[in-house]
N, C-alpha and C positions, 0 to 999 in steps of 0.2 A: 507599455511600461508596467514593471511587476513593483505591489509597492507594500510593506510589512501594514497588517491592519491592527495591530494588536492594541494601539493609543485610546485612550479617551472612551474607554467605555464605562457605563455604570450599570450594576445587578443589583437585583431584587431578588429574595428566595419568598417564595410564596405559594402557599399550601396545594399538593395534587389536586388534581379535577377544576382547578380555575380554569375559568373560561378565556379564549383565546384571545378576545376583543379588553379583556380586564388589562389596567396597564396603571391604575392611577395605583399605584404602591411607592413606597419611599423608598429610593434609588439612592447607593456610593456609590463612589468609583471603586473598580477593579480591575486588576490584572491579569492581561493573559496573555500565554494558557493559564487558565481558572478551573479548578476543583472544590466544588461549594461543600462537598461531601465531608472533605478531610477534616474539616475544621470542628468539628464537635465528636468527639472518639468515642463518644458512648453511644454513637446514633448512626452509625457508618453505610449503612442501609435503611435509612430514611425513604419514605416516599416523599420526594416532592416536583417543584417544578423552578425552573431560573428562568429567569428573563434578563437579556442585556439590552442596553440602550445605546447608539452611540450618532450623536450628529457632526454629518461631513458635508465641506462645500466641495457639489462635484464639479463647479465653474461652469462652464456654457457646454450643453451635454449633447447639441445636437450635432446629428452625422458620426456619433465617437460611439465605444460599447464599452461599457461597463461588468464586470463578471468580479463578485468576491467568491473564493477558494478558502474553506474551511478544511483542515487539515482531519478534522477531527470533532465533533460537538459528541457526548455521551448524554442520552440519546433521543429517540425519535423527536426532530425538531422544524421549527418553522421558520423561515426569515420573514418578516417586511419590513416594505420599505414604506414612508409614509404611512402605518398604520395599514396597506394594503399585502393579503399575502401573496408572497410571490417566488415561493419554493418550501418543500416540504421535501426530507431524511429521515431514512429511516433508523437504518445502524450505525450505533455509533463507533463505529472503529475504522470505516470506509471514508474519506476525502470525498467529498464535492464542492461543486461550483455552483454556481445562483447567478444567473444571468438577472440584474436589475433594469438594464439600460431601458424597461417600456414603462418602469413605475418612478424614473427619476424624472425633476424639475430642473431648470437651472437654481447655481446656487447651492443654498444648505437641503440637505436631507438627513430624513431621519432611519436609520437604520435597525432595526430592531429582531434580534432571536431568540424564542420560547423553545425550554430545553422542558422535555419532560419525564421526570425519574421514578418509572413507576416500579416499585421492588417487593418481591425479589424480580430478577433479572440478568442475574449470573452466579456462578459461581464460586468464582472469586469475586475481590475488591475491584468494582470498576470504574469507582468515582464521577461525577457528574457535572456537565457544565462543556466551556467550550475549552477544552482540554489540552487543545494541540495549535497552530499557528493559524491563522488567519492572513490571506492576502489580499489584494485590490490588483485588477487589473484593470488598466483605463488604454483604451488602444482605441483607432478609427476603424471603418466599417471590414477593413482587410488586416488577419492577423493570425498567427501560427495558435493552434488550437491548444489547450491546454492539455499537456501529457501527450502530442499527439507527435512529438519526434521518437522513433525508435531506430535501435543500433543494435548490431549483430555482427558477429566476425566467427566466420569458423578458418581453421587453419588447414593447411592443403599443401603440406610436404613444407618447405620454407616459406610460402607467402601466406599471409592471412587475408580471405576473399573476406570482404567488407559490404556491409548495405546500412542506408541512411534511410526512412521517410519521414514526413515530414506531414502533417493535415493542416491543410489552411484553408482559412474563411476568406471566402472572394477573393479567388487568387487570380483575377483576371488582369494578362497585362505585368502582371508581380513578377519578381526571381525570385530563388534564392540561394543566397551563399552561404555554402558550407565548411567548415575548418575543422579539422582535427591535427592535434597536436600533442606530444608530449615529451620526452627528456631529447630521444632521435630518432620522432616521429614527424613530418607537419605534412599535412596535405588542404588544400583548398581545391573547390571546385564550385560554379555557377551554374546553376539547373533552373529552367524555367517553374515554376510556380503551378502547380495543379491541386484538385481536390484534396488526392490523395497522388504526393511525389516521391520518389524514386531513387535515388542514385546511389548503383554498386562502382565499386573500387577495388584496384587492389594494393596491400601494401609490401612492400620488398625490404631484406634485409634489416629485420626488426628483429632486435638485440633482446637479451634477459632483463633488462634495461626499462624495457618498456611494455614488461609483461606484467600480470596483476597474478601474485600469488600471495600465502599467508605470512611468508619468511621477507618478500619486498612486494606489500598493495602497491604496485606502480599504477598509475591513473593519469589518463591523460582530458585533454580539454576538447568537449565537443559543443561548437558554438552554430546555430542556425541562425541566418538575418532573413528577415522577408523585406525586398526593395521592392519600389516603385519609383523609376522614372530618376533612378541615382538615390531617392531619399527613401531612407532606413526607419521602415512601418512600424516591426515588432521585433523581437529577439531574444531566443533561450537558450542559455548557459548550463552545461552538465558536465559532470566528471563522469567516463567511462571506463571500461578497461578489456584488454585484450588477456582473454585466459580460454581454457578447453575444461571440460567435464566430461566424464565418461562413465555411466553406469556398468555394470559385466554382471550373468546369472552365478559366476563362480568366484570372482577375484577383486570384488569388491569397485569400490568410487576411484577414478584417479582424476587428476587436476594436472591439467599442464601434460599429460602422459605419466604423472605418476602415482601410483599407489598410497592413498591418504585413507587412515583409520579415520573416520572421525568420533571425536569425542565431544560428544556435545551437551549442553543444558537446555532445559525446558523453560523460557525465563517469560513468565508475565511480564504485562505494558506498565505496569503500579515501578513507583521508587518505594516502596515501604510508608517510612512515617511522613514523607513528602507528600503523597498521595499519587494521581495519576494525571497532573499538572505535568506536560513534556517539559524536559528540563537537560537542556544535551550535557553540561557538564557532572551530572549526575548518573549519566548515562555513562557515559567516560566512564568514570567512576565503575559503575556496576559493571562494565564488560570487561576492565582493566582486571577488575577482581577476578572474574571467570576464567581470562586465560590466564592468572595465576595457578590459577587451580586445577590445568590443564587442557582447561577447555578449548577447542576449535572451533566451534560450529553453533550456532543458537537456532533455537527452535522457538519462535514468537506464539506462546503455548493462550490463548488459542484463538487468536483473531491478529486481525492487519497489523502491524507495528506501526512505528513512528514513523515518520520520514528521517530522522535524527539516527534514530537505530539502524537504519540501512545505511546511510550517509556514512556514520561511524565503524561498520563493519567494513564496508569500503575502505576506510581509511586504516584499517587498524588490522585487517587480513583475516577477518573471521567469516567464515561459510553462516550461511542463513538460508534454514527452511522456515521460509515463510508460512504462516497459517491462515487460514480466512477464517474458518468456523468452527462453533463447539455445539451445534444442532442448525441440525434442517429443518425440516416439516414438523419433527416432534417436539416439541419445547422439554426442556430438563427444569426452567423455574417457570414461573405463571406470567411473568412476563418479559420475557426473552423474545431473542430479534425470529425467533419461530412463526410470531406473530403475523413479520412481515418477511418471512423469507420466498414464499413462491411469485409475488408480485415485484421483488425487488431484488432476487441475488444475481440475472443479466447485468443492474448496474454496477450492484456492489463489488462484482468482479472485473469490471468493466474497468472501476474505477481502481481500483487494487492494483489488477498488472499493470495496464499502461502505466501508473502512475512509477512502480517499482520494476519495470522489465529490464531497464538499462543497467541494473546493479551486477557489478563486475563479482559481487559477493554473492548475490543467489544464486541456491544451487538445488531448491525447489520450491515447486507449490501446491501446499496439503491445502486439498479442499473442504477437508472435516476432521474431528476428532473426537473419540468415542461416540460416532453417531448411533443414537437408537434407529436409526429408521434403516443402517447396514445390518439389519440385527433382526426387527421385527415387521419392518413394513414391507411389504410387496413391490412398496418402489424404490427401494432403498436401490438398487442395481440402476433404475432409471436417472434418478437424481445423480447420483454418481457422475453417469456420464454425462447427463448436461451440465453439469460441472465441470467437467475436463472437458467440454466444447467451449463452453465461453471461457476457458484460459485458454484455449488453443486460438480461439476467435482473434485476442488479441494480443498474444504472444506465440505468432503462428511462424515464427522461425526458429523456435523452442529453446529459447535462450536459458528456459529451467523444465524439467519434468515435474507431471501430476504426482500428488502423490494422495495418503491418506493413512492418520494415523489411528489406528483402532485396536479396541480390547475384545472384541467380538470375534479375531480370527479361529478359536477350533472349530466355529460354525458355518452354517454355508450362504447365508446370507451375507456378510462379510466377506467370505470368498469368491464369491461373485462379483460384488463392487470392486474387490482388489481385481476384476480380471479388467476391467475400464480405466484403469490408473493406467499411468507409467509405473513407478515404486510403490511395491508395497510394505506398508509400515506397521511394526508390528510393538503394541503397549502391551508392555508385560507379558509377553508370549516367545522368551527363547525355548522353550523345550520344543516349539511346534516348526522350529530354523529349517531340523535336518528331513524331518516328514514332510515339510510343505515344497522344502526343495527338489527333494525327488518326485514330489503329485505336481508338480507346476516348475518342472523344469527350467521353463521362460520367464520366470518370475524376478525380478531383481528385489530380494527382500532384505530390510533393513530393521533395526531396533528404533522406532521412533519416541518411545518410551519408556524406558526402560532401565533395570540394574542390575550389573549381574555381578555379586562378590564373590 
């Protein structure tokens, strides 16, 4: 059972460098998503530190698991539970999960997360606190893993060949049933239950109807159950959708088999005077505005988006390159996620694609932008590509291409990196289109940044 956590919490903002165990401070209540930052406009990069509080009865805890899913905390932070720690994040733009179920009691427990805001720390506005959605998951010792169904269709003349999987905990003895649906689509089918399960399809006779384009996001419903024994363990609900991409070195992106300019915007995770509290009708809002103004395409300039902002792009027909990063190894402020990027960007991408791979809207994944280290470091060409390993790791049916946007291309360290991508992307560098296309023939290069009047 997936269940909103967002109720009943209280914060405290309290000076950087306090120590982890400090807790006796005067606590409100607060809402979230929470942005402690916005509230004082003459201080918007403050160094400090929040803490939330929140007591929940988890009822009788034994044999069952426990896991809260934070959307989003900004940034490097701690959960515990009872005063005991028991998960530590580092960037905050990436989703993770906190498995509690060893530090719960029956009953009330105490819930508690130290957000720490040490600045600077980016470049733009990135607000602070727990930012984005919170959930609870309460399931028994067997249950479909979090982020761990993925969907894929490629199309093959009239039918679109189709694959499901599916990661479940203790799938011993389990099934599970699969459903996809949508306007004159519906299929079911029952696969037995494994680590890691399986099952390809095919679909026939699938109309305009029930394609996902920008003119009709058609979307359909994909529901996994995990049984046991007739009764119904866990279950995750998604909207997906059936569409094609196609990169070319001379005639550009098509969709569907067609030829689409894209015209797109760079848009930060910030609402302006809101702060960067998620807010989907705001959101609405903001992207409503964009393809007024012609836009197609958003570019999440320069870390993970919302879950809200991809939901809504889905919904509303706009193309989205995804971004993870705005530095690797080399930090651009003194304290940026640089800090903890060699020890921690396996998860952070980990957690990024599975969470977003099913998006009928994306149509890539930049692993950097304007990185120093494609520029000046020796391993900028290395990092590179373990970065397009661990997207490929977990979006290994390539439901979007690497990409990377940088300002660094007349040089050759930059050109290098771009030779590890899928796309490569080019900020503020059209004069270097028609030379780079003839030195690198194979190249699919695009304008990731860029304006040309």
């Amino acid at each position: 059972m997936k269940t909103l956590f967002n109720d009943n919490w209280k914060f405290a903002k309290t000076p950087a460098g306090s120590a982890d165990d400090e807790w006796s401070f005067e606590f409100s209540p607060v809402h979230i998503p929470h942005d402690w930052l916005i509230y004082n406009t003459e201080n918007l990069y403050e160094s400090s530190y929040g803490r939330y509080i929140k007591t929940y009865d988890f009822g009788k805890v034994k044999d069952k698991s426990f896991r809260i899913y934070f959307e989003g905390v900004y940034m490097n932070s701690t959960v515990f539970v009872n005063r005991q720690k028991a998960f530590d994040w580092k960037y905050g733009y990436s989703s993770f999960e906190a498995d509690i179920t060893p530090f719960l009691r029956d009953g009330e427990n105490e819930i508690a997360v130290l957000v720490r805001h040490d600045a600077p720390n980016s470049r733009w506005y990135s607000g602070a606190g727990i930012f984005r959605n919170i959930w609870l998951y309460e399931t028994g010792k067997e249950y479909l893993k979090t982020d761990g169904v993925y969907f894929s269709a490629v199309k093959n003349e009239s039918k679109w060949e189709c694959t499901i999987s599916a990661e479940v905990e203790n799938p011993e003895d389990c099934v599970l049933e699969i459903s996809l649906s949508g306007k004159n689509v519906s299929y079911c089918a029952e696969i037995p239950a494994e680590a890691f399960a399986e099952h390809r399809f095919t679909l026939k006779n699938v109309g305009s109807e029930d394609i996902w384009d920008m003119a009709s996001p058609n979307l359909m419903n994909l529901s996994v159950s995990l049984k046991k024994s007739g009764k119904e363990l866990d279950r995750t609900e998604q909207r997906v959708g059936l569409r094609t991409i196609e990169y070319t070195t001379d005639k550009g992106f098509f969709l569907n088999g067609r030829n689409i300019k894209i015209n797109g915007v760079c848009l930060h995770h910030d609402l302006g005077c809101l702060g960067a509290a998620v807010n989907k009708s705001a959101l609405r809002r903001q992207l409503g505005t964009m393809k007024e103004m012609g836009a197609n395409s958003v570019r999440t300039s320069h870390n993970m988006p919302a879950k809200e902002l991809m939901e809504l792009c889905d919904e509303m027909g706009i193309l989205v390159n995804s971004e993870a990063y705005d530095m690797w190894e080399r930090p651009k402020t003194e304290f940026d996620n640089a800090r903890f990027f060699d020890d921690w960007y396996e998860k952070d991408v980990a957690s990024w694609v599975r969470r977003d791979r099913n998006h009928p809207s994306l149509i890539m994944w930049s692993v950097g932008n304007e990185i120093y280290d494609t520029h000046v470091s020796p391993r900028g060409k290395e990092v590179a590509e373990m970065l397009h390993n661990a997207v490929r790791k977990h979006d290994f049916r390539k439901n979007a291409p690497t990409t990377i946007g940088s300002n660094y291309m007349p040089w050759e360290g930059a050109q290098n990196c771009a030779q590890v991508v899928d796309l490569a992307g080019y900020n503020y560098g059209e004069g270097l289109y028609s030379e780079h296309h003839e030195k690198y023939p194979h190249w699919k290069i695009y304008g990731s940044e860029t304006c040309i009047l």
